[in-house]
C-alpha positions as CSV (number, residue, x, y, z in Angstrom):
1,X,-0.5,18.8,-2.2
2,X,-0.5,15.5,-3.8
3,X,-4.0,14.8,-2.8
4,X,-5.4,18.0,-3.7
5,X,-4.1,17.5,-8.1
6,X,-5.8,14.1,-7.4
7,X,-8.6,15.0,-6.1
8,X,-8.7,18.3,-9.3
9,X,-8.1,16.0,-11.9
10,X,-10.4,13.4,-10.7
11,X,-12.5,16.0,-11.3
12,X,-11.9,17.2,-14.5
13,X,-12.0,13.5,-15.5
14,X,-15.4,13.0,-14.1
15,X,-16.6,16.1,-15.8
16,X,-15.6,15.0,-18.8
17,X,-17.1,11.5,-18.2
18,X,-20.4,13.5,-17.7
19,X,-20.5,15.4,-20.6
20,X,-19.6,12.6,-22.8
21,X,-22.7,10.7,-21.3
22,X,-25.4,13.6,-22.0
23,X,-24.2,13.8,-25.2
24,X,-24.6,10.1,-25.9
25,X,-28.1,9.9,-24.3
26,X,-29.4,7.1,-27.4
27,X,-30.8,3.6,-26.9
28,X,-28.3,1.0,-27.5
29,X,-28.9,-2.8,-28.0
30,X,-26.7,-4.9,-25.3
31,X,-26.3,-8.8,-24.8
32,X,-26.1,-10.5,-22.0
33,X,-25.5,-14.2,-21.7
34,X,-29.0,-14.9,-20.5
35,X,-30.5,-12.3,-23.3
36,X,-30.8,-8.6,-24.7
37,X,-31.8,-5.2,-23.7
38,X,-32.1,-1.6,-24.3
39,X,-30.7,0.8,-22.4
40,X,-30.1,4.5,-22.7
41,X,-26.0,5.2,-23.3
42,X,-25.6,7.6,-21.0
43,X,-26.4,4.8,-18.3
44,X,-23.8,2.5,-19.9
45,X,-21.3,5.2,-19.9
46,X,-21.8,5.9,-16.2
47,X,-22.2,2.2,-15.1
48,X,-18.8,1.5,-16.9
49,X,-16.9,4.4,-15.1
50,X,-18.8,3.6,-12.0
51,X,-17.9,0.1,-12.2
52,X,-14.2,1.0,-13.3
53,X,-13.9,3.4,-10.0
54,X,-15.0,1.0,-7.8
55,X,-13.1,-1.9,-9.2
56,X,-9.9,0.2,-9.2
57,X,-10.9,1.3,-5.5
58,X,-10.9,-2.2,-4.7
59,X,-7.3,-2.7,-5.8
60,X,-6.0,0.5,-3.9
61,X,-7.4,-0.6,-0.4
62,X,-6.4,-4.2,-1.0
63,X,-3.2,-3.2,-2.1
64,X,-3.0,-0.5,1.0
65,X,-4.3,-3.5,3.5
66,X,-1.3,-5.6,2.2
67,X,1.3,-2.6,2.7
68,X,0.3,-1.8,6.7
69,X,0.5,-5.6,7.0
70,X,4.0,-6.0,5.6
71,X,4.5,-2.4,7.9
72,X,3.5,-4.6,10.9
73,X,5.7,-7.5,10.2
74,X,9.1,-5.2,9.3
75,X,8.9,-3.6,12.5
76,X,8.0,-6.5,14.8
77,X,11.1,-7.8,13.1
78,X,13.4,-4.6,13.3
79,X,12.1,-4.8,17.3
80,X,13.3,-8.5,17.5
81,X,16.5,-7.5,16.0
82,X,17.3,-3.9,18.2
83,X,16.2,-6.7,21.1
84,X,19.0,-8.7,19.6
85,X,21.5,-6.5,19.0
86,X,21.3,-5.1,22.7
87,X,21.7,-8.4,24.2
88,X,24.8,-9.4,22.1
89,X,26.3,-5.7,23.1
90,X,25.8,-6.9,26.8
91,X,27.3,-10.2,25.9
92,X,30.5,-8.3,24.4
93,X,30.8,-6.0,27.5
94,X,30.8,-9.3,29.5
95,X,33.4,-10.7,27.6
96,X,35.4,-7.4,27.8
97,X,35.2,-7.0,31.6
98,X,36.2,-10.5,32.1
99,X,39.1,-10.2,29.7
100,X,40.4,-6.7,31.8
101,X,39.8,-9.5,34.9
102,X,41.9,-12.2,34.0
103,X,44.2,-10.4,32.0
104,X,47.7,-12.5,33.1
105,X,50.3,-10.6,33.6
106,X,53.2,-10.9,30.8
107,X,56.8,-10.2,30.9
108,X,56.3,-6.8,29.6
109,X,54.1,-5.9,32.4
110,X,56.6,-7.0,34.9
């Protein structure tokens, strides 16, 4: 369900995104470093918010890449450490069963 508002209010956002671009459809001046140009404002208002998606995009599937490998490493861990665990329960049931077998008999048991 959490997908589906994202996906509707990306697309409200967009829409509004559009309509503010046709209404701004003017030449504007802008400088580069290397010089100057004219371009239509509806082309800088797309270019931005293209840019903008694409740049925050970027960060999700970097940030997602970084998560699964972290994933990865945590459970290769929490295998090494069940692997663990099961050996020192096999080391305590050796311990018990030669306790039980060399149990020396005390007064009490006499």
């Amino acid at each position: 369900m959490r997908v589906q508002w994202n996906l509707i209010l990306a697309l409200i956002f967009a829409l509004i995104v559009a309509i503010f671009a046709v209404v701004n459809v003017d030449a504007v001046r802008v400088d580069y470093v290397f010089g100057t140009t004219n371009l239509p404002l509806i082309l800088i208002i797309l270019g931005s918010a293209l840019l903008g998606g694409l740049i925050v995009g970027s960060i999700g599937l970097f940030r997602n890449f970084m998560l699964q490998r972290q994933v990865k490493q945590f459970t290769k861990e929490k295998e090494q450490l069940e692997g663990n665990v099961d050996e020192l329960q096999q080391k305590i049931k050796a311990l018990e069963t030669s306790a039980e077998q060399n149990q020396v008999p005390t007064s009490e048991n006499q």
